[in-house]
VEXFIPA-18167 format. One record per residue: residue number from 1; residue in three letters; x, y, z of N, C-alpha, C in turn. Coordinates in Angstrom, 1 decimal. Example, Ala and Ser with C-alpha at 12.3 -4.5 7.8 and 13.67 -1.06 7.14 Angstrom:
REM VEXFIPA-18167
(atom 1, "ALA", (13.2, -5.7, 7.8), (12.3, -4.5, 7.8), (13.2, -3.3, 7.8));
(atom 2, "SER", (12.8, -2.2, 7.1), (13.7, -1.1, 7.1), (12.9, 0.0, 7.9));
//
This chain:
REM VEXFIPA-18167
(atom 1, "UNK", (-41.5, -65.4, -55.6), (-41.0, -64.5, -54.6), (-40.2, -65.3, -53.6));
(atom 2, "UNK", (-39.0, -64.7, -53.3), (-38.1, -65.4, -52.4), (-38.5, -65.2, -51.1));
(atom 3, "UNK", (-38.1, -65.9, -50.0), (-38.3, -65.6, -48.6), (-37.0, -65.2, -48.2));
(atom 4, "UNK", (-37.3, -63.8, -47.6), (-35.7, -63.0, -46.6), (-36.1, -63.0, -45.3));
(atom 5, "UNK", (-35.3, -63.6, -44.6), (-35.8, -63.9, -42.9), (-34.0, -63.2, -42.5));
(atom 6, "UNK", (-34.2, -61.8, -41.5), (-33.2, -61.3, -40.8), (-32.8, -62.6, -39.3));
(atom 7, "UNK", (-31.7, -62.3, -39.1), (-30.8, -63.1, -38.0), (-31.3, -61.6, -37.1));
(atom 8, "UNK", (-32.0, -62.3, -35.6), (-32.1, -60.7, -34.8), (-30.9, -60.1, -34.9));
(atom 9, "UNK", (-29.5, -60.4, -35.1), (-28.2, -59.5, -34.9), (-28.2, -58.9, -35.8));
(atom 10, "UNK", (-28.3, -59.4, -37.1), (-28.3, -58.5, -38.0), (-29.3, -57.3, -38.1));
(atom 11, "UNK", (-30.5, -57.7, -37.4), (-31.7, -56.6, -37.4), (-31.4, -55.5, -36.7));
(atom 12, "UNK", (-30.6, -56.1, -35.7), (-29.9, -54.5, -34.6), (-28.9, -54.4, -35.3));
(atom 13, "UNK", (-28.0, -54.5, -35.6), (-27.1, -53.6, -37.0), (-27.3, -53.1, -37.3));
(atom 14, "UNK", (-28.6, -53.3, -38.3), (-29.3, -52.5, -39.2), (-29.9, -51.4, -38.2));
(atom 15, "UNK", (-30.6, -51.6, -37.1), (-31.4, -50.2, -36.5), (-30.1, -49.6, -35.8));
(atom 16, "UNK", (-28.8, -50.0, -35.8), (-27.8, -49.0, -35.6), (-27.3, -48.5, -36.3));
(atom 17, "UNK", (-27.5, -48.6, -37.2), (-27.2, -47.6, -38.4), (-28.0, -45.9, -38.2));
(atom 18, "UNK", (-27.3, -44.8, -38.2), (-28.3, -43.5, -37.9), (-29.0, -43.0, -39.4));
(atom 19, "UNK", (-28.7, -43.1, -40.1), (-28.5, -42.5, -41.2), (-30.0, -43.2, -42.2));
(atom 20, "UNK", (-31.1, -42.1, -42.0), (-32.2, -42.7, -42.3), (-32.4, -43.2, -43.5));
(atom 21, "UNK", (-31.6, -42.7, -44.6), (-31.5, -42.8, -45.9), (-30.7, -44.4, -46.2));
(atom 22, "UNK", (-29.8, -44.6, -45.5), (-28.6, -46.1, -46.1), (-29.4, -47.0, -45.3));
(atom 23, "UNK", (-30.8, -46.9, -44.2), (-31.3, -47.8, -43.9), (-32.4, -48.3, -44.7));
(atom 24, "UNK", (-32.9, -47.1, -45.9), (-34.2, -47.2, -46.8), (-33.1, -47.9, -47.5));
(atom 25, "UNK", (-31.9, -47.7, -48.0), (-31.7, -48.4, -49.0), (-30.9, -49.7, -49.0));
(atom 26, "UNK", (-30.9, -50.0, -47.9), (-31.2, -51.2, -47.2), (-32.2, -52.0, -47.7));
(atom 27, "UNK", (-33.4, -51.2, -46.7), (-34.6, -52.1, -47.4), (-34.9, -52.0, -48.3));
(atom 28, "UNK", (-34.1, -51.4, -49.4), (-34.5, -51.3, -50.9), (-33.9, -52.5, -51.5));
(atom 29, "UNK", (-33.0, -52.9, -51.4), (-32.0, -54.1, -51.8), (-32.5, -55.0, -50.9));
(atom 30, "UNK", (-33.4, -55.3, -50.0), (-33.5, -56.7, -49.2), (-34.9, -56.8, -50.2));
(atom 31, "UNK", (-36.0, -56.0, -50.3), (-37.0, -56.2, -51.4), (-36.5, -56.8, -52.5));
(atom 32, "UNK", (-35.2, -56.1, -52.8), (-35.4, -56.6, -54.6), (-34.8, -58.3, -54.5));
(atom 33, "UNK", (-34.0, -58.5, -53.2), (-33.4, -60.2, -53.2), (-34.7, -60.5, -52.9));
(atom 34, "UNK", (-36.0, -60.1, -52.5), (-37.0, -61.3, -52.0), (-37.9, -61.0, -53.7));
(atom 35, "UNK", (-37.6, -59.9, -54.4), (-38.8, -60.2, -56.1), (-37.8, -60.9, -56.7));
(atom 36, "UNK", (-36.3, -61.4, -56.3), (-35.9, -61.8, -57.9), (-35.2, -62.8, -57.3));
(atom 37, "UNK", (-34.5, -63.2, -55.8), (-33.9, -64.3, -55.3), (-32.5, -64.3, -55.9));
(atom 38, "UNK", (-32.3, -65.7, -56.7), (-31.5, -65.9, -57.3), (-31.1, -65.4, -58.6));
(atom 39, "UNK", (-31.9, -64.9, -59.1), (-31.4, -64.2, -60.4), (-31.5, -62.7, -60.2));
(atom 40, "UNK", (-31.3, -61.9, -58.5), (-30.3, -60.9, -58.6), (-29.0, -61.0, -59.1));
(atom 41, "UNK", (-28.7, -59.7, -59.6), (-27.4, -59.8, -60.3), (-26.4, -58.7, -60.2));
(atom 42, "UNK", (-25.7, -58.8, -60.2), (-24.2, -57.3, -60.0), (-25.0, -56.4, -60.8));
(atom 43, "UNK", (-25.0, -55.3, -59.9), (-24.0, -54.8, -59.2), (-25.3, -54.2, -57.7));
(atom 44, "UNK", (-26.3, -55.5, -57.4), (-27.0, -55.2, -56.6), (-26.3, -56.4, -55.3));
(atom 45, "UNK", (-25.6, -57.3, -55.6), (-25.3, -58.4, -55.1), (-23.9, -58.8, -55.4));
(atom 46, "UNK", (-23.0, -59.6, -54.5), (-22.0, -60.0, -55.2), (-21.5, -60.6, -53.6));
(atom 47, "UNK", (-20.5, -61.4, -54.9), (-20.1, -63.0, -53.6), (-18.8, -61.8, -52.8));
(atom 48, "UNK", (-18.2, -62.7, -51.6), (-17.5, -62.3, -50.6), (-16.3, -63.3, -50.9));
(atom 49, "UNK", (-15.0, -62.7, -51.5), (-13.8, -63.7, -51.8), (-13.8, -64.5, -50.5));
(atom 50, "UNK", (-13.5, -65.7, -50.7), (-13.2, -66.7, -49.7), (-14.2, -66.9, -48.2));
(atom 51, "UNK", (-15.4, -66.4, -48.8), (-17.0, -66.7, -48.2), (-17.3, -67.8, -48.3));
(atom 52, "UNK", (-18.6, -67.8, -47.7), (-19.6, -69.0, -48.5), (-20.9, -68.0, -48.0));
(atom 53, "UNK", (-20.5, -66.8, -47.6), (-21.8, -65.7, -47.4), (-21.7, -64.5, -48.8));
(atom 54, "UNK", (-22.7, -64.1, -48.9), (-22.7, -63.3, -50.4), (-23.1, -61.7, -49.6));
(atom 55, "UNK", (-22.6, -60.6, -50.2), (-23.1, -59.0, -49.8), (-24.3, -58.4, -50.4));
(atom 56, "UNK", (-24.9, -58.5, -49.8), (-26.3, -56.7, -50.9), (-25.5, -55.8, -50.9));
(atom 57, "UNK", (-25.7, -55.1, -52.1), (-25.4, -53.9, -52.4), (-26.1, -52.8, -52.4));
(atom 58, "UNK", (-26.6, -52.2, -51.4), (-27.6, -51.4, -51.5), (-27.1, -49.9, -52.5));
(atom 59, "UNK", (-27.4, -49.2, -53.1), (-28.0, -48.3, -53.8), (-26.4, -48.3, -55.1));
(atom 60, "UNK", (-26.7, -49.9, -55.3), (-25.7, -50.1, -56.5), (-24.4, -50.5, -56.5));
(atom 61, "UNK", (-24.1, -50.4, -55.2), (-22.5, -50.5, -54.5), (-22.4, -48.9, -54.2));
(atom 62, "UNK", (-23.0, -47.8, -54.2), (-22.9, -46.9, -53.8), (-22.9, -46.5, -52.0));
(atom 63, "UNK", (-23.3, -47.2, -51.6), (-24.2, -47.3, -50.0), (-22.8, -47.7, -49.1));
(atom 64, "UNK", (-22.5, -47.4, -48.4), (-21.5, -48.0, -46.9), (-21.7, -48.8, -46.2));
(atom 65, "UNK", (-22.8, -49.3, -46.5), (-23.4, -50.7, -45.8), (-23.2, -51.6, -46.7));
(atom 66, "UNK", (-22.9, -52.9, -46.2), (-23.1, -54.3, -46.7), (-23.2, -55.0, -45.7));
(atom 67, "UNK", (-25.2, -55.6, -46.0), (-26.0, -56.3, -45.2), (-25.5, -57.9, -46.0));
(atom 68, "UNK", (-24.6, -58.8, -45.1), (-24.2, -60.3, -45.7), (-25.4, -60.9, -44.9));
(atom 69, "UNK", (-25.2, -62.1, -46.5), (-26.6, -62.9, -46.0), (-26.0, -64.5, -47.0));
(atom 70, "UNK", (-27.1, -65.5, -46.8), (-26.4, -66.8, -46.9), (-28.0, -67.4, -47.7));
(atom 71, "UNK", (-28.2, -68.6, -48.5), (-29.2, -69.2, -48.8), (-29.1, -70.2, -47.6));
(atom 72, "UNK", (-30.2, -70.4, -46.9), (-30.0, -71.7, -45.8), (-31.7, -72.7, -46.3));
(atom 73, "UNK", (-31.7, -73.9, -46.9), (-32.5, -74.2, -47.8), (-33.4, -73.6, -48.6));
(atom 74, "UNK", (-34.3, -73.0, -48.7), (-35.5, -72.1, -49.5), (-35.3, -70.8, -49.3));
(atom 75, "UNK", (-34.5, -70.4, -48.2), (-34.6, -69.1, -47.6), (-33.3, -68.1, -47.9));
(atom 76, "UNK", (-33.3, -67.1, -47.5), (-31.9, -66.2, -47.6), (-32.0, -65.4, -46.2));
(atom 77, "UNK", (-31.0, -65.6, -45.2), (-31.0, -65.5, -44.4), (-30.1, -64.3, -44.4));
(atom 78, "UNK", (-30.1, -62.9, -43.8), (-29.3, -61.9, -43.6), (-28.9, -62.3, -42.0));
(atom 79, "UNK", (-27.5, -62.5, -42.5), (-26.6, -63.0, -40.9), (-26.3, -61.6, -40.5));
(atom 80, "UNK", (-25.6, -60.4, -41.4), (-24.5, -59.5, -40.4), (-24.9, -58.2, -41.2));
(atom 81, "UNK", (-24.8, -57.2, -40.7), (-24.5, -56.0, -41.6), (-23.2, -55.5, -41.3));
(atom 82, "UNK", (-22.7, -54.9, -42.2), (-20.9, -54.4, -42.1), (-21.2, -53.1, -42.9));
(atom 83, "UNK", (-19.9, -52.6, -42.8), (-19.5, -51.3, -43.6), (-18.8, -51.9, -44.8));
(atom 84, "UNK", (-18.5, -51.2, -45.8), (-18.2, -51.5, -47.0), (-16.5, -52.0, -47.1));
(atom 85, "UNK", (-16.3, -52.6, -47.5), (-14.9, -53.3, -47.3), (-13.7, -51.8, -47.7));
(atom 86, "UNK", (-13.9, -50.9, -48.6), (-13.5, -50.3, -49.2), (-12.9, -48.7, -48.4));
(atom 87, "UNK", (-14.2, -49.0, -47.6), (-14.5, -47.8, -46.3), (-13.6, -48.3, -45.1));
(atom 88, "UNK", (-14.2, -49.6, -44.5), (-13.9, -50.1, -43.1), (-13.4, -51.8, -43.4));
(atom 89, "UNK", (-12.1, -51.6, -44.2), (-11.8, -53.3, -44.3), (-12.0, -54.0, -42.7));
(atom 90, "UNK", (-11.0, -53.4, -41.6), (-11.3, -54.4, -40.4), (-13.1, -55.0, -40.6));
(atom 91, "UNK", (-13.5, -54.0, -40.3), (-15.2, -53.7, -40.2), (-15.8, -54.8, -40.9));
(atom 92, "UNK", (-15.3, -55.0, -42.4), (-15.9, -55.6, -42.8), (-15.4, -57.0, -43.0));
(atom 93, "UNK", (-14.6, -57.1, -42.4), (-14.3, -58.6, -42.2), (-14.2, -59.1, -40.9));
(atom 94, "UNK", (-14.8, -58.0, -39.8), (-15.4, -58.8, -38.4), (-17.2, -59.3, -38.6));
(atom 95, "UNK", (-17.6, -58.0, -39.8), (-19.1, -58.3, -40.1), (-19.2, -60.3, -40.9));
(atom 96, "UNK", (-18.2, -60.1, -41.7), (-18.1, -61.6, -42.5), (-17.8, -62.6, -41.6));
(atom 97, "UNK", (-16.7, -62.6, -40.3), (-17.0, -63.5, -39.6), (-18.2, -63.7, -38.8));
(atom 98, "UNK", (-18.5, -62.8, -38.6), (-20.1, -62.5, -37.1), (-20.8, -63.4, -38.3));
(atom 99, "UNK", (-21.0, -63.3, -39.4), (-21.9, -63.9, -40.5), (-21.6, -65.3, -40.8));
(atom 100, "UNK", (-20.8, -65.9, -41.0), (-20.0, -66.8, -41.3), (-20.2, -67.6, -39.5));
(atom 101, "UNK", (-20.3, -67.6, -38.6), (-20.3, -67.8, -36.9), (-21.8, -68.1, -37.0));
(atom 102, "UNK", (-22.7, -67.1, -37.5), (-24.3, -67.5, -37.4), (-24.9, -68.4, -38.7));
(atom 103, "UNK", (-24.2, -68.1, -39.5), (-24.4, -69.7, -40.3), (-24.0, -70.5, -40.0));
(atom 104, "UNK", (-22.6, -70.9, -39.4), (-22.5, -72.1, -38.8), (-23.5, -72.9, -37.8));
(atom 105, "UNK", (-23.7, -71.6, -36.8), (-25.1, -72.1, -35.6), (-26.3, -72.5, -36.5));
(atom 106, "UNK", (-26.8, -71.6, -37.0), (-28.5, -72.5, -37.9), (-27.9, -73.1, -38.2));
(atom 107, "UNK", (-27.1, -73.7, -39.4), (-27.0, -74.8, -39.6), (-26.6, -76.3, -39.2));
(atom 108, "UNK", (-26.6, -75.8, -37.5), (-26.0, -77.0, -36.5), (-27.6, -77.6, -36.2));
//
C-alpha cells in the first residue's frame, strides 16, 4: 500500500469544491493511488505534458476535477487541485504551477 500525504493547500481546494459527489470521487481516486501506487494506470491517472507533476482522474476522466500530485521519495504527495484542462485551461494551468511551486518548496 502506497502512502498519500495531501499539501494543506491542496486539502482546501478540495473542501472548496461544493459538489458533494466530485469530492467522493476525489476520494475515490486518491484510495485507489494509495492500493495500487505505481501501477495505477490510464485512464485513472496520467502525466501532465511538460510537468514533472502527474493528474488523478477521478471517476475515469469523467470528473472536472484534477487533484495533481508528485512522488517525493516513498510518498505521493497531492500538491494542487485544478479543474479539468478541457473545462478551465487557464485553471488548470494556474493549478500545475501552484503544484509545480509546492514541489519545488518540499523539496528545498
Amino acid at each position: 500500500m502506497a502512502e498519500v500525504v495531501w499539501h494543506p493547500a491542496a486539502y482546501g481546494e478540495r473542501g472548496d469544491i461544493k459538489d458533494v459527489a466530485e469530492r467522493l470521487a476525489i476520494q475515490t481516486v486518491v484510495e485507489k493511488l494509495e492500493a495500487l501506487g505505481e501501477q495505477l494506470r490510464f485512464p485513472h491517472q496520467s502525466g501532465v505534458k511538460g510537468s514533472k507533476v502527474r493528474e488523478l482522474r477521478p471517476r475515469a476522466g469523467r470528473s472536472r476535477w484534477r487533484p495533481l500530485y508528485a512522488r517525493v521519495k516513498n510518498t505521493f504527495v497531492i500538491l494542487a487541485v485544478g479543474p479539468e484542462a478541457q473545462i478551465d485551461k487557464r485553471g488548470f494551468g494556474r493549478a500545475v504551477a501552484a503544484a509545480e511551486e509546492r514541489l519545488s518548496e518540499i523539496k528545498e
